[in-house]
N, C-alpha and C positions, 0 to 999 in steps of 0.2 A: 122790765129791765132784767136782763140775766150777762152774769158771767161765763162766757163758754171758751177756757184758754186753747183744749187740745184741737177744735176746729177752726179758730180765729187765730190764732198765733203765725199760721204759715198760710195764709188765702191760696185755694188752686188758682186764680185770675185779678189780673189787675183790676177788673170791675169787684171784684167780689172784696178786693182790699181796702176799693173806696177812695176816695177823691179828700186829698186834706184839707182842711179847713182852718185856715187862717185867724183864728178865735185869739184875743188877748186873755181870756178867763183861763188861768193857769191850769185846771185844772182840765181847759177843753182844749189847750194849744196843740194843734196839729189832731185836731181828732177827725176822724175821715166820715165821709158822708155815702152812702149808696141807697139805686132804686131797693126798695123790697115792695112785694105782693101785697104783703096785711095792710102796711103802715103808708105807701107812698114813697117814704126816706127814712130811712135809720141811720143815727149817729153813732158812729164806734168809737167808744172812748175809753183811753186808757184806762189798766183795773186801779180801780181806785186805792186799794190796796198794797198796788206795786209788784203782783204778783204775773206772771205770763198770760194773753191772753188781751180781751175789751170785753166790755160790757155796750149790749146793742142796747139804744133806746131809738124808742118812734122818736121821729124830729120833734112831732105836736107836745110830747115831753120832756123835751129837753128842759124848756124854763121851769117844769117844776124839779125838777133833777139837782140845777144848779142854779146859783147866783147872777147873773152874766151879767156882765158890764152893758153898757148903752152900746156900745160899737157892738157887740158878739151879738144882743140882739138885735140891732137893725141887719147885719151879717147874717142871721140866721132866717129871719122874715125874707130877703131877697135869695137868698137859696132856696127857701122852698118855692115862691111868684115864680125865677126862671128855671127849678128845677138844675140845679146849677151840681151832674153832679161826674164830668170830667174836669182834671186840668186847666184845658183853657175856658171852659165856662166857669168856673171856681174862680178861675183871675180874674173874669170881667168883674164879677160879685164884687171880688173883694177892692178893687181899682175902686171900683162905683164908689164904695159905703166909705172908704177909705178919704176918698175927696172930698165926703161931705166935713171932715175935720173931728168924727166923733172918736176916732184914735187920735187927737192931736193934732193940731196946728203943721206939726214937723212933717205927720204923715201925708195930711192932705194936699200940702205944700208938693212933696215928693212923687204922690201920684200923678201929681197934674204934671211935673215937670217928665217921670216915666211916659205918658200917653202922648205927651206929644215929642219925646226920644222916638216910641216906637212908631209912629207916622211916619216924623223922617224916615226912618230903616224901610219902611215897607217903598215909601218911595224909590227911595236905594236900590230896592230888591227888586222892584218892577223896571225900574232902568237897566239894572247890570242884567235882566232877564232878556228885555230886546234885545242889548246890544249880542247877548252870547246869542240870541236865534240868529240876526243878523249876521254874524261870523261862522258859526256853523253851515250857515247856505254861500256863502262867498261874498256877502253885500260885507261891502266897505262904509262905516259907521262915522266916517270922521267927518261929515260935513255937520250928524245930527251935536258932534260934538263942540262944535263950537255957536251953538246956538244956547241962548241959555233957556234950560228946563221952563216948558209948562207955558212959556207964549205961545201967542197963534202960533209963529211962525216954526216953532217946536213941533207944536203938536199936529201942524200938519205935514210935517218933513215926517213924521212916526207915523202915519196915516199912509203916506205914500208908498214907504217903503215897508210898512204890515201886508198892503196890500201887493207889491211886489214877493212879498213872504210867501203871503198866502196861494198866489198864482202857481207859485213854486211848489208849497205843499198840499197845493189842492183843495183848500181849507179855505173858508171865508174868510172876509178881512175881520169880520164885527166877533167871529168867534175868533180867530188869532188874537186880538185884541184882551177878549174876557179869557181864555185862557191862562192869556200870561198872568192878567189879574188875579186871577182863582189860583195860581201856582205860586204868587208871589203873596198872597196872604197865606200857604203853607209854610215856607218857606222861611219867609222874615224873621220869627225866633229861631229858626236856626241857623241864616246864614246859607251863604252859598260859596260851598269851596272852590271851584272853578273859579273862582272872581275873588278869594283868600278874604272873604268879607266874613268874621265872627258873630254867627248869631248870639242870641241869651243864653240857647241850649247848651252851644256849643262851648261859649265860654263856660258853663254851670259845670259844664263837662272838665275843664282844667282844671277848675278849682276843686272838684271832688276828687280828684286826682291828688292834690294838693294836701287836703284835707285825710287823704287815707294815709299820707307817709308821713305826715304829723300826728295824726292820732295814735300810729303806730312807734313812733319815736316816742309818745309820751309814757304809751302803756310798758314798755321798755326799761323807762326808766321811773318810773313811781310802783312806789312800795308798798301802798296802799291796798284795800280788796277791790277797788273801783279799777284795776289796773289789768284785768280780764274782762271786761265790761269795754273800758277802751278799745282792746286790740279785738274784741269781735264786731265793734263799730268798725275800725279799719279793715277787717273782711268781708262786711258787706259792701262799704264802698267800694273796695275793691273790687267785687264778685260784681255791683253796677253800673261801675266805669268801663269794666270789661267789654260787658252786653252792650251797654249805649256805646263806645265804640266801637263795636260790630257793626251794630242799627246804623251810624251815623256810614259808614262807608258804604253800605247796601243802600242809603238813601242818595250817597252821593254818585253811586254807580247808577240807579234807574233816572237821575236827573241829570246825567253828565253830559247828554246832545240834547238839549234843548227841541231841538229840530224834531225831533223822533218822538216827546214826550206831546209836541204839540199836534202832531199828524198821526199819530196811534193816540190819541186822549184816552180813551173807552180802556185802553189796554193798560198804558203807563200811569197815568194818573192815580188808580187804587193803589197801585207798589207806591206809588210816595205816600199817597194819604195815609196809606199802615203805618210803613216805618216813621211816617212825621208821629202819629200819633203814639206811637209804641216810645217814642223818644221822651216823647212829655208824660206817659204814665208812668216811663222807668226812673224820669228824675225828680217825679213829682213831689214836695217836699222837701229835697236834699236843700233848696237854697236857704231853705227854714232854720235847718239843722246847720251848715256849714257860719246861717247869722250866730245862731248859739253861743256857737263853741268861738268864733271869732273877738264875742262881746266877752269871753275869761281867759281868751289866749294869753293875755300879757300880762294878766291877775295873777296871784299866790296857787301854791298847790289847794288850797279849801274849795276855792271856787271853782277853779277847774275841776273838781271831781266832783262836784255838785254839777256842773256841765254839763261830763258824763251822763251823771244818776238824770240829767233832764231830756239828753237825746234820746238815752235808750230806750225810754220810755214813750219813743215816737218813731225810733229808728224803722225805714220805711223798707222790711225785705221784699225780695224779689218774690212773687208767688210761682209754687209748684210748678203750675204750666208753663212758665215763661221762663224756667233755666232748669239744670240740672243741678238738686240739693243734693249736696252732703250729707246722710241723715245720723253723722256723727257729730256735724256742725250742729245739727237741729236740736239732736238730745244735750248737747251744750252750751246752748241758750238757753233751753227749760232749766239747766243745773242753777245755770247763772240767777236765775230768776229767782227757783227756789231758795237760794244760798241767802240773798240778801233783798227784801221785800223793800222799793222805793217808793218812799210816800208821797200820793198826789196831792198836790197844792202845799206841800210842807215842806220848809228847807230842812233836807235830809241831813243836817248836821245837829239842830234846834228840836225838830220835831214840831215848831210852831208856823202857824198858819204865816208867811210873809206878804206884807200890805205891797209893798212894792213890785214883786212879783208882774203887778199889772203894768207897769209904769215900763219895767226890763221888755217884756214883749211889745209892746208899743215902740219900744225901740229898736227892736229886733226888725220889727216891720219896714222902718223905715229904711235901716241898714239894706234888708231884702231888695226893697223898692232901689236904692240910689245904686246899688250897686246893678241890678238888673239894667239901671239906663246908662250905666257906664259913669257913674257919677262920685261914687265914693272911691276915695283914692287909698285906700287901705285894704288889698284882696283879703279874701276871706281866708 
């Protein structure tokens, strides 16, 4: 295990910064996972310390490292089985272990209800996909509209007129078909603007938005030293609400004729797979961070700054390659770091290890989960 701050503090590449990992073990919460050469996977986990920087360990020693809970270790055993070490492989993982109940009753509850939210959506997503091919080419949709979804009688009025699609654009019927499939499991976390339908992303995408002019109001007005700590939280969200709304319009412009993405596949389809993918590494985490600070919004100034001292310490910047730093912003994060050293696994008020710790992120999870399926009536 080694601490190495001045090359891990700002990753040149979103692989290189690693995939979060969803751990209730306080002192592993949001620690990121990536391939390496020697080890297979290494775990980047905050400096224990509190000082800028992680400490890489092989996965295979993570349990002698730390303590983990039953849930971080069954989370940790299925990340290495599916090598789980983007985004959306990360979220399978964690759905999976999540269900079995070994975070809670609450969580497993929540995932089951999350996975079959996100069915329906993909459904959704694969419907409003035909209907835009079919309006793009001039076919009139309304008779498939008053059938109801998914009978014979559906599914062969969709059969007939893919196959009038496809006549059209030259294309098979049985690849028109998988296509749209293959474009609408892109898709569905994020929504399809054309059709004003809010993915996951896309919403994750308001709420950090949300989340940066609140954080920024708070460091504002607290008088504390955690009140610089705040407001460069609220500049990185800023700096990757930016980006992701750049991404999200460049994905909605290579997907905005349907017609064109399904008859140039070869060509169009990679411009959405980037920018889909480039969406979920740039947000990866944030809905972790946005649970956090939600779970002390309404709490005293202590906890809120304790909030602070627990995002920063996972807060997910943008790597070198993928925007342009400030490298005044940079050398004032290391200040930050240096000034006031945050202790892992310790409530930075006490200085004592807190048993509950385990219990807050467990709830954080689930908060994560209900609100990703549209379920928590409380935005972050």
């Amino acid at each position: 295990m080694r601490g190495n701050p001045k090359s891990l503090f700002l990753p040149s590449t979103f692989e290189e910064r690693g995939t979060a990992a969803p751990f209730t073990t306080p002192s592993l919460v949001l620690s990121r996972v990536r391939p390496d050469e020697r080890h297979g996977l290494v775990l980047l986990m905050p400096n224990l310390g509190g000082a800028d920087g992680a400490y890489v360990v092989p996965w295979a020693a993570v349990g002698d490292v730390i303590t983990m809970s039953v849930h971080d270790r069954a989370l940790h055993e299925e990340v290495l089985s599916t090598r789980a070490v983007t985004p959306a492989s990360m979220r399978v993982a964690s759905l999976k272990i999540a269900r079995t109940g070994l975070a809670g009753p609450k969580a497993a509850h929540s995932a089951e209800l999350l996975l079959e939210v996100e069915e329906g959506h993909y459904v959704e997503t694969h419907f409003l996909l035909i209907l835009s091919l079919l309006g793009s080419l001039g076919m009139s949709s309304r008779q498939l509209l008053t059938l109801k979804p998914d009978t014979d009688d559906w599914k062969a009025l969709v059969r007939s007129m893919l196959h009038q699609a496809g006549e059209s654009l030259r294309v098979d019927t049985n690849l028109v078909y998988e296509r749209i499939g293959d474009l609408g499991r892109i898709l569905s976390p994020i929504g399809l603007a054309v059709s004003r339908q809010g993915g996951r992303l896309r919403r994750l995408l308001s709420e950090l938005s949300r989340f940066r002019d609140t954080l920024a109001e708070w460091s504002a007005n607290d008088q504390s030293e955690m009140s610089p700590y705040a407001a460069f939280a609220a500049e990185v969200a800023e700096l990757t609400a930016g980006v992701a709304a750049t991404t999200f319009v460049s994905l909605d412009r290579a997907v905005g004729d349907i017609s064109v993405v399904i008859s140039q596949w070869e060509k169009q389809m990679p411009l959405a797979e980037r920018a889909a993918a480039r969406l979920s590494w740039l947000l990866d985490g944030w809905d972790y961070i946005l649970a956090m600070w939600s779970a002390v919004e309404d709490a005293g100034r202590p906890e809120q700054r304790e909030g602070v001292s627990q995002i920063m310490r996972v807060l997910p910047l943008i790597p070198r390659g993928e925007t342009e730093w400030d490298e005044n912003e940079v050398e004032r994060r290391h200040e930050l770091f240096q000034r006031k050293r945050i202790r892992a696994m310790m409530d930075w008020r006490t200085g004592q290890y807190d048993v509950e710790m385990v219990n807050r992120y467990e709830t954080v999870k689930v908060q994560v989960t209900d609100v990703a399926a549209g379920l928590a009536r409380k935005t972050l």
